[in-house]
C-alpha positions as CSV (number, residue, x, y, z in Angstrom):
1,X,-10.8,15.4,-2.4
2,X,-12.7,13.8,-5.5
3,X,-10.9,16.0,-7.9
4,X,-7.8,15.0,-6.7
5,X,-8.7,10.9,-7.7
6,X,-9.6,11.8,-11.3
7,X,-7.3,11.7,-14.3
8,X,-5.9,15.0,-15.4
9,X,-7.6,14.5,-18.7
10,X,-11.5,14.0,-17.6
11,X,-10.8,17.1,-15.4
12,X,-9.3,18.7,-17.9
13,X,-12.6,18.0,-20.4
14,X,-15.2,18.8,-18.0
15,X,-13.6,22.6,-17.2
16,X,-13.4,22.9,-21.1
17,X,-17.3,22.6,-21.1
18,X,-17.5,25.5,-18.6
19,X,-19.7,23.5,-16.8
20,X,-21.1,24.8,-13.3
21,X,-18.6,23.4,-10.6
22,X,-21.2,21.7,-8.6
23,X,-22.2,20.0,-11.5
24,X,-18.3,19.0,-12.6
25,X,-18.5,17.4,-8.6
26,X,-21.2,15.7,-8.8
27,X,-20.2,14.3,-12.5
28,X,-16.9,13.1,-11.0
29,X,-18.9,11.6,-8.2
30,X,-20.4,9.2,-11.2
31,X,-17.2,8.7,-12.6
32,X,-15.6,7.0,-8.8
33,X,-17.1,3.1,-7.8
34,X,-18.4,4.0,-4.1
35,X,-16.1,3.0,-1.5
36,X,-17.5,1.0,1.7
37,X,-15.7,2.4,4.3
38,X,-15.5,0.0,5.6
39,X,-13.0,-1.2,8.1
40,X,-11.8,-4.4,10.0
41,X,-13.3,-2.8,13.2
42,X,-16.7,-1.5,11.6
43,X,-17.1,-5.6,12.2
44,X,-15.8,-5.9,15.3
45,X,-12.6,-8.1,13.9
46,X,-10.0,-6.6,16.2
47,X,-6.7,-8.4,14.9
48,X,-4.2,-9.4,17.5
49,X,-3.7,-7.9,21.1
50,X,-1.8,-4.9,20.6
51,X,-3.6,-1.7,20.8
52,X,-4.2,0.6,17.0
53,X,-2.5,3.7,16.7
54,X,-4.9,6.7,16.6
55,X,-6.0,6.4,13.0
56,X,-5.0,3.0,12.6
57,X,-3.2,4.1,9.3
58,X,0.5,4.0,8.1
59,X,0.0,7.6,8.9
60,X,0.2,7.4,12.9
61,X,4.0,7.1,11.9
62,X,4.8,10.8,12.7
63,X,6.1,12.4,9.7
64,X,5.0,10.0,7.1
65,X,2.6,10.9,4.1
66,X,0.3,9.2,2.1
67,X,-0.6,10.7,-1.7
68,X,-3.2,8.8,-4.4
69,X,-3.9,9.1,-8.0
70,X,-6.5,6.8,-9.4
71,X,-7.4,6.9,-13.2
72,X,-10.8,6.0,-13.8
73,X,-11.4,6.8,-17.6
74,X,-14.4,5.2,-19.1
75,X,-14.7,0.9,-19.5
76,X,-11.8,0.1,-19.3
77,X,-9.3,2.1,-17.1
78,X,-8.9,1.5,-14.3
79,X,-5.8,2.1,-12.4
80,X,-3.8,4.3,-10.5
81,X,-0.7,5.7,-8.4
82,X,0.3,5.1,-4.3
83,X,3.3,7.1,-3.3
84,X,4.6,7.2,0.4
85,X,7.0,9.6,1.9
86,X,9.4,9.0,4.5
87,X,9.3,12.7,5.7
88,X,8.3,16.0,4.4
89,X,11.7,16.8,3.6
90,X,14.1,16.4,1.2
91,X,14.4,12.7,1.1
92,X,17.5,12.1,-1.1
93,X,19.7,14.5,1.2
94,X,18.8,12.9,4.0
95,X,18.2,9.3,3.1
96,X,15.9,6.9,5.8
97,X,17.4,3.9,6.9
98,X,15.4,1.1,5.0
99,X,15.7,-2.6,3.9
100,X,13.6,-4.9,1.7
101,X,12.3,-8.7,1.9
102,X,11.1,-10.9,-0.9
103,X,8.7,-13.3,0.1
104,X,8.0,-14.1,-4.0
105,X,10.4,-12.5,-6.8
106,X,8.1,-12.9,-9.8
107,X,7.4,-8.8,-9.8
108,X,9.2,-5.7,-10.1
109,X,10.7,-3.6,-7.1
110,X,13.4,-0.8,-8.7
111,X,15.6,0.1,-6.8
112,X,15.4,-3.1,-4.3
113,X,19.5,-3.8,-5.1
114,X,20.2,-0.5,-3.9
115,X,18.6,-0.5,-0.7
116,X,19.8,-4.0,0.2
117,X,23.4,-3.1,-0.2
118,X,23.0,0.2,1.4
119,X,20.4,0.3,3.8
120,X,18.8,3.5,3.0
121,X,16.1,4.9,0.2
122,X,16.6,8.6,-0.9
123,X,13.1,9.0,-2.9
124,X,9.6,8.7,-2.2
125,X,7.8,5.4,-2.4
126,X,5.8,4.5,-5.3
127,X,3.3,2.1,-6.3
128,X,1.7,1.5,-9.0
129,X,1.0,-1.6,-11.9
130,X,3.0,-3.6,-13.6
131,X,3.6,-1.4,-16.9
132,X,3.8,2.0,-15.2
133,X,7.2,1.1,-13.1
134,X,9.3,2.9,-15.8
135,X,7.3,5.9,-15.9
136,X,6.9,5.9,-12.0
137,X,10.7,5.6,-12.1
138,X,11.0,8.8,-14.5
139,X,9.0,10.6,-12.7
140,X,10.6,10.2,-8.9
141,X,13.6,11.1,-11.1
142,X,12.3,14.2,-12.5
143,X,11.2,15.3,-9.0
144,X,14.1,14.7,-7.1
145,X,16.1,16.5,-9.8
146,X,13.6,19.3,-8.8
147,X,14.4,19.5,-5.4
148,X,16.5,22.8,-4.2
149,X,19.7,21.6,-3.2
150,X,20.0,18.6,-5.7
151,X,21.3,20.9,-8.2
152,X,24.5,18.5,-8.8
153,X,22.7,15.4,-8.3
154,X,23.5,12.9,-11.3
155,X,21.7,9.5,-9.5
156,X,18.8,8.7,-8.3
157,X,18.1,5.3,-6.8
158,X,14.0,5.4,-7.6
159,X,11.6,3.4,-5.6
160,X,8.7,1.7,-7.3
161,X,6.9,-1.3,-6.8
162,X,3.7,-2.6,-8.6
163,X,1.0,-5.6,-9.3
164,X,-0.2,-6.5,-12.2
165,X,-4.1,-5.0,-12.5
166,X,-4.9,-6.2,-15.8
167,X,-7.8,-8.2,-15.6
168,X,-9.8,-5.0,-14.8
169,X,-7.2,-2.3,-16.4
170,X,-6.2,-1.7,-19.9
171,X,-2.5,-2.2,-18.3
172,X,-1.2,-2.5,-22.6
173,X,-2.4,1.2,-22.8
174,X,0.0,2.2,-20.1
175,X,-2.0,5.0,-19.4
176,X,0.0,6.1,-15.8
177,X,1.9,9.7,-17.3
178,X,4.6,11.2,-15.5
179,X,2.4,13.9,-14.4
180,X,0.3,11.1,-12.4
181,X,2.7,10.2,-10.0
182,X,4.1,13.8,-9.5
183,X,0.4,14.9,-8.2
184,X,0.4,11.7,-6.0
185,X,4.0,13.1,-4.8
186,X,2.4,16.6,-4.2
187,X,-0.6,15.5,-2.9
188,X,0.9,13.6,-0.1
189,X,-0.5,14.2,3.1
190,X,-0.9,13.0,7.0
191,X,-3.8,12.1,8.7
192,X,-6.8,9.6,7.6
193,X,-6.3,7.5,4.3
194,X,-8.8,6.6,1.5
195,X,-8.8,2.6,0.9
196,X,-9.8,0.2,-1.7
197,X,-10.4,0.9,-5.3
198,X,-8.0,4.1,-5.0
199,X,-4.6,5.1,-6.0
200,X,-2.6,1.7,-6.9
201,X,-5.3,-0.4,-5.9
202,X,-7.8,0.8,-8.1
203,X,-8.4,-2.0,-10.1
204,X,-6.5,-4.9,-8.0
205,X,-8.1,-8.1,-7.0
206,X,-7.1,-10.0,-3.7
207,X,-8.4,-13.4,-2.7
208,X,-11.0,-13.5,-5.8
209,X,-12.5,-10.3,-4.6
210,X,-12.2,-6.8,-5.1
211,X,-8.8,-6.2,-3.4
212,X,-7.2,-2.8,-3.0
213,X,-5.3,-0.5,-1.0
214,X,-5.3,-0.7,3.0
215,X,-3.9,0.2,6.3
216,X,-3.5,-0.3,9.5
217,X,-0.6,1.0,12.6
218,X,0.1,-0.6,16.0
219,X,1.9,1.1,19.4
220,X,3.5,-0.6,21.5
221,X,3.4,0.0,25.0
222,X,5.1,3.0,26.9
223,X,7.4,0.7,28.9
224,X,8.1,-1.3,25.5
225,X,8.8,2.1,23.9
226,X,5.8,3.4,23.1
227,X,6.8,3.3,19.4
228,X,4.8,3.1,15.8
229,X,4.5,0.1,13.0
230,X,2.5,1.6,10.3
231,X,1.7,-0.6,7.3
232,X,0.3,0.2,4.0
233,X,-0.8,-2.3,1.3
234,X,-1.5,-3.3,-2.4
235,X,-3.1,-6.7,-2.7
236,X,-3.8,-8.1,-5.4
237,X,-2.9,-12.0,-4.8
238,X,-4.9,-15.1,-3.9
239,X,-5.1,-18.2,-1.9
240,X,-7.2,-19.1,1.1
241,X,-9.2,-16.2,2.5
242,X,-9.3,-16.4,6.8
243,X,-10.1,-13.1,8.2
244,X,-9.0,-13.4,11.9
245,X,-8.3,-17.0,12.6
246,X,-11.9,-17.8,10.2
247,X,-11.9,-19.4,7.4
248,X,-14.1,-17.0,4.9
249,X,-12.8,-18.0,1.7
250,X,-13.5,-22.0,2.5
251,X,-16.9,-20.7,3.9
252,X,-18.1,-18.3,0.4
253,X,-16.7,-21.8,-1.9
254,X,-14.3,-18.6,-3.3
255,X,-10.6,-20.3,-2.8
256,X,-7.8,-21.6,-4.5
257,X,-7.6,-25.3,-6.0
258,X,-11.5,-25.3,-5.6
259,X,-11.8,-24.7,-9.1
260,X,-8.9,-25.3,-11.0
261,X,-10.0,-24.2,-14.0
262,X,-10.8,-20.5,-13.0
263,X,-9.4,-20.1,-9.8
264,X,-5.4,-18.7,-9.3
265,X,-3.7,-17.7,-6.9
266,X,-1.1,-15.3,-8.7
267,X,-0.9,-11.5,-8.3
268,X,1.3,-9.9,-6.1
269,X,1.1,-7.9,-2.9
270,X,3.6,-4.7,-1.6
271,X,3.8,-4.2,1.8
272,X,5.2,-0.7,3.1
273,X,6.0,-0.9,7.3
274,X,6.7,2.5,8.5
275,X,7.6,2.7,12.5
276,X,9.3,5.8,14.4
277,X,11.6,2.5,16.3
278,X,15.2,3.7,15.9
279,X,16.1,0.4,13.7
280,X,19.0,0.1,11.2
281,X,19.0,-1.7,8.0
282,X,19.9,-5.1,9.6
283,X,17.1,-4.9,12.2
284,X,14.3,-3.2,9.3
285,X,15.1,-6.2,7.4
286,X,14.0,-8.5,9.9
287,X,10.8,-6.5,10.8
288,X,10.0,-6.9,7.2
289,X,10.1,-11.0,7.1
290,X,7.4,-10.7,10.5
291,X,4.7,-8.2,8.0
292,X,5.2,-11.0,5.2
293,X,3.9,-13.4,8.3
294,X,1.0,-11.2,8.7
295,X,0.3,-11.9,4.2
296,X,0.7,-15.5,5.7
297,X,-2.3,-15.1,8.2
298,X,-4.7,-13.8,5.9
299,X,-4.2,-16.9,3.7
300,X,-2.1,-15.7,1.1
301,X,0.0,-18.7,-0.1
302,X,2.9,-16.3,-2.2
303,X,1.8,-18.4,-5.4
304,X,5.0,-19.3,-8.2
305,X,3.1,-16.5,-10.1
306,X,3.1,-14.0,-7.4
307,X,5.7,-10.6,-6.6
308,X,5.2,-10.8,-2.8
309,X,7.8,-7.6,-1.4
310,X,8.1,-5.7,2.1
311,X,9.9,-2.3,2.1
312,X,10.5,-1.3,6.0
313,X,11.9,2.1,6.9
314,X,12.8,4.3,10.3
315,X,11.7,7.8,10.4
316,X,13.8,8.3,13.6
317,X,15.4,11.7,12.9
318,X,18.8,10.8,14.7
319,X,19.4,8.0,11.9
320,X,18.8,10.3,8.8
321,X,21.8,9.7,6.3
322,X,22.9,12.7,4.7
323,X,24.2,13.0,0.9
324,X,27.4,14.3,2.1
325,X,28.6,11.2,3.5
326,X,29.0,12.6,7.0
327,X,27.1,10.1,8.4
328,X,27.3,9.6,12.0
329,X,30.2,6.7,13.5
330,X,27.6,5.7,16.4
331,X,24.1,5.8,16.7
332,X,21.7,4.7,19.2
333,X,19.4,1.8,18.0
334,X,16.6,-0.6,19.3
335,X,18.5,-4.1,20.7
336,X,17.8,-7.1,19.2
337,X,16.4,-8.2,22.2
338,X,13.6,-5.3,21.6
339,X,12.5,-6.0,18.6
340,X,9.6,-8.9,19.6
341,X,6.9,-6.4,20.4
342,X,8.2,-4.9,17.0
343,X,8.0,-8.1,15.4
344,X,4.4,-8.3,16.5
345,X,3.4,-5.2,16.0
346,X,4.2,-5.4,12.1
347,X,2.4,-9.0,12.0
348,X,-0.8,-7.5,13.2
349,X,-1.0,-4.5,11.2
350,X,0.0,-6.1,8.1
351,X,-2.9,-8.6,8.4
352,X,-5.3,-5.9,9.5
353,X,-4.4,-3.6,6.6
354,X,-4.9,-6.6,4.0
355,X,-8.4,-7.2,5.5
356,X,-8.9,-3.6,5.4
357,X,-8.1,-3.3,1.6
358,X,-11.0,-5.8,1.0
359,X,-13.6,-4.1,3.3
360,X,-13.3,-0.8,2.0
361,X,-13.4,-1.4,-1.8
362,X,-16.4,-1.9,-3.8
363,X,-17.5,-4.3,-6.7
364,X,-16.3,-2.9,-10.0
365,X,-16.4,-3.3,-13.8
366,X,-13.6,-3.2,-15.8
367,X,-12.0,-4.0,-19.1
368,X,-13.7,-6.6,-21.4
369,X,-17.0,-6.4,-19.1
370,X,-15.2,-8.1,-16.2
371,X,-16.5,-7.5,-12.7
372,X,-14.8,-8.1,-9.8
373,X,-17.2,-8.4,-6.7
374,X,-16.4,-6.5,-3.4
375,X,-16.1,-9.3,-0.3
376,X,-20.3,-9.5,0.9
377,X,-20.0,-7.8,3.9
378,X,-24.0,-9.2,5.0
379,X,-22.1,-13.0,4.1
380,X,-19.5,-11.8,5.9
381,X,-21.3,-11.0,9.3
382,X,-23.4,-14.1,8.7
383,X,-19.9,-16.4,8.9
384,X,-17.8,-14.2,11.5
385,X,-21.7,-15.1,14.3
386,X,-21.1,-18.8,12.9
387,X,-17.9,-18.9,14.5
388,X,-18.5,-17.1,17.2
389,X,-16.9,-13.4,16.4
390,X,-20.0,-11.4,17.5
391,X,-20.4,-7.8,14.7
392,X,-22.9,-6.3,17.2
């Protein structure tokens, strides 16, 4: 699993040496910042009153998959690739239904006008920084044009969002290749997801602190529809950190407007909601403004400076949209007087997985020097007994 987190180039370097392979492992080990693994839960924070999904991960939406590249290349790389697919199959011949939300348009979503007049997305999901949206965009290109069965295909509406990671990343060298994003595409997988300083949170920074990527899922109950909300996130934005109802950020003297000099609030956070709900476009869109309330909760203030976007999308099979244009007349969907444990469900997991993307990384160096502390998880503890949230 290491292997698969290094660029293509260090790996490539090592096996040129002909170095023994437990010795190319345990040189990549050096190469990767330590993760915490650490979750919301490992600190007894539980967020909301809805109960997790198995792994509470994105992933608990059946079908969908999770692939990382992170490029971690000596001072000053640091940066990386988050792709998520809808299903395992071919995505552009049977589009998902899907809708966007902007809480903050100073960033770059492709494909965004497409969806919104549409409802659908035909390509995997991709995230990565600011400079690397073209070349993410080539590359979903490249891959659907791949595909068997896509022989005659001559557009492809591709899916990439990003945040600006330059104040630890070389972002000018634009060092995200084409070949980056396909091995995030092919790597995909279910099951448990790496967070923090991986994939396109490698070198992000959320609330002054090392920010990152996280995750988290809701279900709702059996008699509610026992459905899924899976959320993933990129954060890498500021304000006022509160990690369940607390107020950490005022607590740590770490917020915005303390120091005006120093402090700012800008960056930009992508939120990806995944449920198995059968929603259309109309209904997706107004699941996505409740996982921007969840952003809200966690003290994030969507600053002038900021690219603040949801993408939401159904994996229900029955509302697949086919490239033929033989879509179907009627469908069965979720009312709109269903959708408030949905609504809640994406508002939890939204602000668990943005707590979780600061739990789980780890303090890193980057370009010029800089270093980015990881949130202290011993200061942490010490302010969640203060007010009452016990960690034992």
């Amino acid at each position: 699993m290491i292997i698969k987190t290094v660029s293509a180039e260090t790996l490539s370097f090592l096996k040129k040496m002909r170095l023994p392979v437990l010795l190319i492992l345990l040189l990549l080990s050096f190469q990767l910042p330590a993760q915490s693994n650490k979750r919301a839960a490992d600190f007894n924070i539980h967020i909301g009153v809805m109960q997790p999904g198995k792994l509470n991960a994105i992933t608990d939406v059946s079908g969908v998959t999770v692939g990382h590249t992170t490029l971690i290349k000596a001072d000053s790389v640091r940066t990386g690739v988050t792709v998520i697919l809808p299903h395992g199959g071919n995505l552009f011949q049977q589009k998902v239904p899907a809708a966007v939300y902007t809480g903050n348009g100073f960033g770059k979503l492709a494909g965004s006008t497409q969806i919104k007049e549409l409802g659908n997305i035909e390509s995997p999901i991709v995230l990565t920084n600011t400079l690397g949206v073209a070349t993410a965009m080539n590359a979903i290109v490249s891959y659907t044009l791949s595909l068997k069965g896509n022989e005659n295909v001559q557009s492809v509406n591709a899916v990439v969002g990003e945040t600006n990671d330059g104040y630890l990343n070389d972002i000018r060298g634009r060092h995200i290749k084409e070949q980056d994003v396909l091995n995030a595409i092919h790597n995909a997988s279910p099951g448990k997801l790496t967070e923090g300083n991986v994939g396109a949170g490698t070198g992000t920074v959320c609330f002054g602190f090392k920010g990152g990527i996280g995750t988290a899922s809701r279900v709702l109950p059996k008699k509610l529809g026992d459905y899924t909300v899976g959320v993933l996130v990129q954060t890498n934005f500021g304000g006022v950190l509160t990690v369940d109802g607390v107020p950490v950020g005022e607590e740590l003297k770490k917020y915005y407007l303390r120091d005006q000099l120093n402090e700012t609030p800008d960056g930009s956070c992508l939120i990806v909601v995944a449920t198995d709900a059968p929603l259309d476009a109309r209904n997706l869109e107004r699941l996505a403004k409740r996982a921007f309330m969840g952003l809200a909760r966690t003290g994030g203030i969507a600053s002038n400076g900021s690219g603040d976007y949801v993408i939401a999308f159904s994996t229900d099979s029955t509302l697949r949209i086919p490239s033929d244009g033989r879509e179907k007349l009627t469908q069965t969907i979720v009312a709109n007087d269903a959708m408030s444990p949905l609504f809640m469900a994406a508002i939890e997991a939204t602000e668990e997985a943005i707590i979780n993307s600061l739990l789980a990384a780890a303090t890193m160096k980057g370009k010029n020097g800089r270093i980015v502390e990881a949130l202290p998880p011993d200061k942490l503890k010490e302010i969640l007994l203060k007010y009452k949230r016990s960690t034992d």
